[in-house]
C-alpha positions as CSV (number, residue, x, y, z in Angstrom):
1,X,-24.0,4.6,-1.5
2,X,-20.3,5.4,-0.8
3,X,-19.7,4.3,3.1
4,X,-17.4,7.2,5.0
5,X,-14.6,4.6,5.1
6,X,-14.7,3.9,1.4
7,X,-15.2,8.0,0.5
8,X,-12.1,8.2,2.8
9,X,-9.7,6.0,1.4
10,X,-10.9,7.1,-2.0
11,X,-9.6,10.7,-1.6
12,X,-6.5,9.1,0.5
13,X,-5.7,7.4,-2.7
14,X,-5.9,10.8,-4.9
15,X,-3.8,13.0,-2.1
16,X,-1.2,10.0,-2.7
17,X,-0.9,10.7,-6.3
18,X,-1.4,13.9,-6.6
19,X,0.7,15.1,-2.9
20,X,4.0,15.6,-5.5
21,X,2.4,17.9,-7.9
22,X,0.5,20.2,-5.8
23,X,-2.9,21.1,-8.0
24,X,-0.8,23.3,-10.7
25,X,-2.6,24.0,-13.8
26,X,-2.8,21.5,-16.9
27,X,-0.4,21.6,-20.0
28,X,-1.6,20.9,-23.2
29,X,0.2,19.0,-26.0
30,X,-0.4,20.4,-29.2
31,X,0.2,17.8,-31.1
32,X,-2.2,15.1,-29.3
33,X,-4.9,17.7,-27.5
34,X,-3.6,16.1,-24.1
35,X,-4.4,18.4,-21.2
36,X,-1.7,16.9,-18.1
37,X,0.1,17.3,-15.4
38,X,3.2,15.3,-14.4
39,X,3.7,14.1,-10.9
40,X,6.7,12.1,-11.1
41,X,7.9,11.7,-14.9
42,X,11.0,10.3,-16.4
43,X,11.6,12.1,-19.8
44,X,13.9,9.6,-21.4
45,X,11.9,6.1,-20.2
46,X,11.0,3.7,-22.8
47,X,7.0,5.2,-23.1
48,X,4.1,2.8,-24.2
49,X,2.9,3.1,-28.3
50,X,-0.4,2.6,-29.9
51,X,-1.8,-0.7,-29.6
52,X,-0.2,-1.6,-26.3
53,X,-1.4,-3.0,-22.9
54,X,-0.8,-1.2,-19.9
55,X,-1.8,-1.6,-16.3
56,X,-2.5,1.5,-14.3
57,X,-3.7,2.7,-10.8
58,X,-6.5,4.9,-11.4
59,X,-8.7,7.3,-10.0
60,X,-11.3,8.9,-11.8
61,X,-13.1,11.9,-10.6
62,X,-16.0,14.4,-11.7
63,X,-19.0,16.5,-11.4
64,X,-22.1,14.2,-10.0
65,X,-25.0,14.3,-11.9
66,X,-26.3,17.8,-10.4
67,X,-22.8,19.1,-11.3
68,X,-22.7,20.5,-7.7
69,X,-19.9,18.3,-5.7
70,X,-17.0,15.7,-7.0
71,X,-17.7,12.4,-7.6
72,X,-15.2,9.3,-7.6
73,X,-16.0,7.2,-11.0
74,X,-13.2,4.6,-10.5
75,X,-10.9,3.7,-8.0
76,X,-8.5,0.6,-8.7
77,X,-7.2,1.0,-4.9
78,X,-10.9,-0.2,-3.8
79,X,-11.6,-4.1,-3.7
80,X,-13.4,-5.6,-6.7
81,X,-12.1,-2.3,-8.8
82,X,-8.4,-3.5,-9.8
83,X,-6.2,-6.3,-9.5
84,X,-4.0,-7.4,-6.4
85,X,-1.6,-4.8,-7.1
86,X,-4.6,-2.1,-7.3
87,X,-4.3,-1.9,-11.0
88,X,-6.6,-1.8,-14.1
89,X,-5.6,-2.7,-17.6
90,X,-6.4,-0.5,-20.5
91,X,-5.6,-1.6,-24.5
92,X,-3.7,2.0,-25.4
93,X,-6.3,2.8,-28.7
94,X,-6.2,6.6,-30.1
95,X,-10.1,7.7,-29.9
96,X,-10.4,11.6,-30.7
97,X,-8.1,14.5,-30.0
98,X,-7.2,15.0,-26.3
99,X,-7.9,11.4,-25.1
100,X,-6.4,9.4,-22.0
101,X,-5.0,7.2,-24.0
102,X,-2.4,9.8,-25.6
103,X,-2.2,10.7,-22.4
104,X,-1.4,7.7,-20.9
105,X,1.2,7.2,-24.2
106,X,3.8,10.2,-23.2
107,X,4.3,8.5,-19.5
108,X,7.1,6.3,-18.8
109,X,7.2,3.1,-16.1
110,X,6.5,4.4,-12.9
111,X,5.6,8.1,-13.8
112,X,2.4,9.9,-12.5
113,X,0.4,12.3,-13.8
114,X,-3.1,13.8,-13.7
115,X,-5.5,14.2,-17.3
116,X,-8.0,16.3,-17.9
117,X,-10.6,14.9,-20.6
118,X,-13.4,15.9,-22.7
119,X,-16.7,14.2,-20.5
120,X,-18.5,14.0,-23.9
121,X,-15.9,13.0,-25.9
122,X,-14.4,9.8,-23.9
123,X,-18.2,8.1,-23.9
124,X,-19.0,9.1,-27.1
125,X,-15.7,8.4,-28.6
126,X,-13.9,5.5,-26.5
127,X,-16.8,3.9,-24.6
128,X,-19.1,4.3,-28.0
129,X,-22.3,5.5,-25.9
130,X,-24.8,6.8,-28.5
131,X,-25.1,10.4,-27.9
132,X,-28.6,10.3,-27.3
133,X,-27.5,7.4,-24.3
134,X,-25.4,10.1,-22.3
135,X,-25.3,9.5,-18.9
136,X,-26.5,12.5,-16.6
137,X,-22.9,13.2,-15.2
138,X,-21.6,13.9,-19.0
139,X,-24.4,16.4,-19.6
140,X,-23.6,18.3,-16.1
141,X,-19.6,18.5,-16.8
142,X,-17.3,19.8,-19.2
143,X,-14.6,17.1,-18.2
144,X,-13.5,14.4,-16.2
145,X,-10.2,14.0,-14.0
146,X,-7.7,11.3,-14.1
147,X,-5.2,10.4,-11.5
148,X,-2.8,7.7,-13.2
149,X,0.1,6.0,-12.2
150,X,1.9,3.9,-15.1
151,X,3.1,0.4,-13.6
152,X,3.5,-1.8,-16.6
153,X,3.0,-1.8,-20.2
154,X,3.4,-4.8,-23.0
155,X,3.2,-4.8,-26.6
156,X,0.6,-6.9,-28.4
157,X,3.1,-9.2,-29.7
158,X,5.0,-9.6,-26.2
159,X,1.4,-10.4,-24.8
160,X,0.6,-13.0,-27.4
161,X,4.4,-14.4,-26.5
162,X,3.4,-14.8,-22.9
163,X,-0.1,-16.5,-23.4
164,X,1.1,-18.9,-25.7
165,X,3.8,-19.6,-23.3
166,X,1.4,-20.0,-20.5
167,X,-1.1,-21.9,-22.5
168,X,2.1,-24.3,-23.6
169,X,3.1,-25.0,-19.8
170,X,-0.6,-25.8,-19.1
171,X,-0.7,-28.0,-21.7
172,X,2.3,-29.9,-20.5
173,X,1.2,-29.5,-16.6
174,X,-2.1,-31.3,-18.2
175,X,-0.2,-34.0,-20.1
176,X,1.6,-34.7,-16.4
177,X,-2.0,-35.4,-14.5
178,X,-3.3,-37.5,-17.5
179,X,-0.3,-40.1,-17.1
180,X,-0.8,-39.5,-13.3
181,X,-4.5,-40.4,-13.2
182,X,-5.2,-44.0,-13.9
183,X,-2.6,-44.8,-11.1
184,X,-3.6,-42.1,-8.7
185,X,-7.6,-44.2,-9.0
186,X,-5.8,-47.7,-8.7
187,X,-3.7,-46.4,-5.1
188,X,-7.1,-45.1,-4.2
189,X,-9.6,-47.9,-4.5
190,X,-6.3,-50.3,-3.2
191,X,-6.4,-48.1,-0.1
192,X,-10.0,-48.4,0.3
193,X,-9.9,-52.3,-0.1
194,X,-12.6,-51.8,-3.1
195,X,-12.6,-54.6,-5.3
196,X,-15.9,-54.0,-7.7
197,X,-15.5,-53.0,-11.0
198,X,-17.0,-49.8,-13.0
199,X,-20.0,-49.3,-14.8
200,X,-20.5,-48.3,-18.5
201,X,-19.7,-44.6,-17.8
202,X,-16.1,-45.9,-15.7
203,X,-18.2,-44.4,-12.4
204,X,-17.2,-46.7,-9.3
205,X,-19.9,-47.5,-7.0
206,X,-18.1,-47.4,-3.7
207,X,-21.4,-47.6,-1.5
208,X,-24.8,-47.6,-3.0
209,X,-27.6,-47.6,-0.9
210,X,-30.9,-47.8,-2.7
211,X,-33.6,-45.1,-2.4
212,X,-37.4,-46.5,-1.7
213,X,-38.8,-43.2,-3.5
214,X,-39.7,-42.2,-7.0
215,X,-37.0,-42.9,-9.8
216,X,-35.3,-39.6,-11.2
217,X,-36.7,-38.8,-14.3
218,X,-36.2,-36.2,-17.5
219,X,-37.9,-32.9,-15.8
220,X,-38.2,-33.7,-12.1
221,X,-37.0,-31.2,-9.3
222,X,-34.6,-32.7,-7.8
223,X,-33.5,-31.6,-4.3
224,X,-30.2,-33.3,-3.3
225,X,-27.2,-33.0,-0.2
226,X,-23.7,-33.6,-1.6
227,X,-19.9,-33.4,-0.6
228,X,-16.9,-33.3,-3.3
229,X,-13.8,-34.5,-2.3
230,X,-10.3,-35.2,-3.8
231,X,-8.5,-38.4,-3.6
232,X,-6.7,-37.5,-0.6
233,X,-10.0,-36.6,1.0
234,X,-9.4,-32.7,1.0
235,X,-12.9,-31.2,0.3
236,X,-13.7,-28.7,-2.6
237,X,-17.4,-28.6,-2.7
238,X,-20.4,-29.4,-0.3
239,X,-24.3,-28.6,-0.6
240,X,-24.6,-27.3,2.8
241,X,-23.3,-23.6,2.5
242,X,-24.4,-22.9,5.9
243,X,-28.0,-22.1,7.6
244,X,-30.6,-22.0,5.0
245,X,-29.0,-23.7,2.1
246,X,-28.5,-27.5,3.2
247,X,-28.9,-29.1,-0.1
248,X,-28.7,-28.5,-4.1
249,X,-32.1,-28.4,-5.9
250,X,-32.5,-27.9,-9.7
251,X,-34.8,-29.8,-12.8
252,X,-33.0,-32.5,-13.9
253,X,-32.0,-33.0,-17.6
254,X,-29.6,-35.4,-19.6
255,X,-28.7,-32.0,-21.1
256,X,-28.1,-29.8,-18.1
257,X,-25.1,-27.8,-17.2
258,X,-23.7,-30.3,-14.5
259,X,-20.8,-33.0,-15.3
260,X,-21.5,-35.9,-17.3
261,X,-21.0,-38.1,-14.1
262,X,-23.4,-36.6,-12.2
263,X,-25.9,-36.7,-15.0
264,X,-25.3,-40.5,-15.3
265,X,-25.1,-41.2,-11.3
266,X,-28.8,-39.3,-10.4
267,X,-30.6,-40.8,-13.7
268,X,-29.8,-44.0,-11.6
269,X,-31.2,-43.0,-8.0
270,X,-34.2,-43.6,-6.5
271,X,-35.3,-40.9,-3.6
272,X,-33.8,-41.2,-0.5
273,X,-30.5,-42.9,-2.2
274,X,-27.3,-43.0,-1.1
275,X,-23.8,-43.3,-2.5
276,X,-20.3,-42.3,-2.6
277,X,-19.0,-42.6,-6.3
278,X,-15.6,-41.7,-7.5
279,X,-15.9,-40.2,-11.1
280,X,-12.7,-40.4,-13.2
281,X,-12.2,-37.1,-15.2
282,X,-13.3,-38.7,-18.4
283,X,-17.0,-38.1,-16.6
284,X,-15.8,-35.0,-14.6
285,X,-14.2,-31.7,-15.6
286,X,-11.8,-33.3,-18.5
287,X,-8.9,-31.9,-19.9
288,X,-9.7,-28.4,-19.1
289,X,-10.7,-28.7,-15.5
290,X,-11.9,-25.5,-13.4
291,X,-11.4,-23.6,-10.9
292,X,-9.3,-25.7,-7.9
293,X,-9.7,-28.8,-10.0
294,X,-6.4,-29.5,-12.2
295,X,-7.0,-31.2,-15.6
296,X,-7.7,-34.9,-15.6
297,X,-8.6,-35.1,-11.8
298,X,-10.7,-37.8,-10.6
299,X,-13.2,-37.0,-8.1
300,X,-15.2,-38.5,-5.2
301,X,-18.7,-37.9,-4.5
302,X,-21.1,-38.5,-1.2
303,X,-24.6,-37.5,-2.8
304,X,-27.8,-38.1,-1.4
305,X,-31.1,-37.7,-2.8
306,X,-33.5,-36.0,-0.6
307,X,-36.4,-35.6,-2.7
308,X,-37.9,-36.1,-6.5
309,X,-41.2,-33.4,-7.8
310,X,-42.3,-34.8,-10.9
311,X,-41.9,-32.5,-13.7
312,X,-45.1,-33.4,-15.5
């Protein structure tokens, strides 16, 4: 349910687009079925073609499913609706007579304008719901209102251009850290006086205190606390996400989704083990990396293992 405050900024957001065009009636365009109004329209702009990205601010309104009151569908103002700049992409794609999409083709950068569509029409037709799979709000309205504001548009080809550039700089940015990498784990373990050597996997022990308990095996619930940290000691991950959820606790497998390093470090623990290993990204998150971590980023671990169920 809708709080007051969200309801609020909701219709805020639709007297914003619409405060310049009063609530005239729709236009129709013969030649594409679009039923419109313009807001703020520049005739002679550059207008986005068939097959194009744009980026829009939307609001989408209707009949609810009693067909009695207005409902808000969409709003790309509203958090976890559109993008930081309140905007929601849609691939321009010609699905029946009358659609947004045409619509959305005769604006130019920066114009606004409202759209009235066929209800049955845009899920049949552009979200592909099988007619028997209507929703109740189609079956109670004749058509749906949209609020758009054009911000950006790119062709296919210019988008393909800009992730293959992106995609190119990453790959360089990566080749950087992998040259970076072996020194950045010799400054470390210099820094920390550690003069041991790795093991098989290129994991370096820098403690290792040994658990009394049961060995981890293939199957066991494993229940463990653990802190990940950079080289320079800034913190990205820890078990304890506050009261309630002190620790980590899954089955363990040489085939679950965790990094290989990890794998290898608790298939050597014993319960109640301690250690703090610094996994090179060979054993960590790679080339790729995610999230925070940057490609070829070694990583240090404090794990502990609090308990181990047997599986069997």
């Amino acid at each position: 349910m809708r709080t007051r405050t969200t309801i609020l900024f909701a219709f805020a957001a639709a007297a914003l687009l619409t405060s310049c065009g009063g609530s005239g009636s729709f236009k129709t365009d013969e030649a594409t079925g679009v039923q419109y109004r313009f807001i703020n329209h520049a005739d002679t702009g550059k207008k986005p073609v068939d097959g194009d990205i744009v980026h829009v601010v939307m609001l989408w309104t209707g009949k609810n499913a009693k067909g009695d009151a207005d409902s808000i569908y969409r709003n790309s103002s509203l958090k976890g609706y559109g993008d930081s700049l309140h905007t929601l992409p849609i691939a321009l794609r010609k699905s029946f007579y009358g659609c947004l999409e045409e619509g959305v083709m005769m604006m130019s950068k920066g114009d606004s304008a409202v759209f009235e569509v066929n209800a049955d029409s845009l899920f049949e037709k552009t979200f592909r719901v099988p007619a028997d799979k209507l929703p109740p709000c189609v079956k109670s309205t004749k058509t749906f209102t949209f609020n758009i504001k054009l911000v950006s548009f790119v062709s296919q080809k210019e988008m393909m251009a800009e992730r293959q550039a992106e995609m190119q700089k990453r790959m360089q940015e990566a080749q950087v850290f992998k040259g970076q990498e072996p020194g950045a784990i010799t400054d470390y373990l210099q820094k920390n006086n550690f003069k041991g050597k790795p093991d098989a996997d290129s994991i370096f022990y820098l403690l290792n205190t040994k658990g009394k308990g049961k060995a981890v095996k293939e199957g066991d619930s494993v229940e463990i606390s653990s802190v990940g940290m950079f080289l320079d000691g800034t913190v990205f991950d820890r078990s304890d996400k506050g009261p309630g959820s002190p620790t980590y606790k899954f089955l363990y497998s040489k085939n679950m989704q965790l990094i290989k390093g990890w794998i290898s470090v608790l298939g050597k623990m014993n319960e109640g083990g301690k250690v703090k290993v610094l996994i090179p990204s060979s054993m960590g998150y790679g080339a790729m990396g995610r999230g925070q971590i940057q490609p070829y980023t070694p990583m240090v671990f404090e794990i502990e293992l609090v308990s181990v169920k047997s599986g069997k």
